[in-house]
N, C-alpha and C positions, 0 to 999 in steps of 0.2 A: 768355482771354475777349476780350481788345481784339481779337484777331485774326478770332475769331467775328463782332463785329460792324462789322472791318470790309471783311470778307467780304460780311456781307449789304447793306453800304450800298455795295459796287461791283459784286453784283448786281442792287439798287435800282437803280442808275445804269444799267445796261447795259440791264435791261430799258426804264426810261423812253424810254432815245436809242432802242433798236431800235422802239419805238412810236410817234414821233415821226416815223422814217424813213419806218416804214410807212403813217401815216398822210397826208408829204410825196406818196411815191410813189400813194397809192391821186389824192389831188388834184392831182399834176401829170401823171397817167397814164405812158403810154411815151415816151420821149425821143426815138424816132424813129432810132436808130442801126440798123442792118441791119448783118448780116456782111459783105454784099455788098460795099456801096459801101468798108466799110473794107477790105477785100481790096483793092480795084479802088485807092483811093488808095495801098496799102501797094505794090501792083505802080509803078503811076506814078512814084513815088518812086524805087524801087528802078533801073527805065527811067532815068529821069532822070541818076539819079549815076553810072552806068555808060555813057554817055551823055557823060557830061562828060570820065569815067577815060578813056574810048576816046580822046576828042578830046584831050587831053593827051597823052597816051601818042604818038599819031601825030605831035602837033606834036613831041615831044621828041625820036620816030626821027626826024622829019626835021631838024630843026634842032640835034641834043642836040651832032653834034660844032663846030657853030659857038657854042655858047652857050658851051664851056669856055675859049675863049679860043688866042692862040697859045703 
């Protein structure tokens, strides 16, 4: 029996919060994110660090047998 109701009172709960979101969402509308742009940051990003990899990488071929020392 305890478990029956409290079942229903974390269904209670789940539908309130789901009602609540939905009602945040209907009042703060769309948020304005697009696939787009976050595609386009997620490449940028990706440019970026590999970008950096390269420029390491070169400085170490050139420099890597003087960094170990005699």
């Amino acid at each position: 029996m305890r478990a029956a109701v409290r079942a229903a009172g974390l269904a209670h709960t789940a539908r309130t919060r789901l009602e609540a979101a939905r009602t945040e969402i209907a009042e703060r509308g769309d948020r304005g994110d697009g696939p787009i742009p976050t595609v386009i940051i997620l490449l940028v990003t990706i440019a970026g660090a590999l970008t950096i990899a390269g420029a390491l990488a070169a400085l170490y071929a050139k420099y890597g047998g003087k960094l170990t020392g005699p």
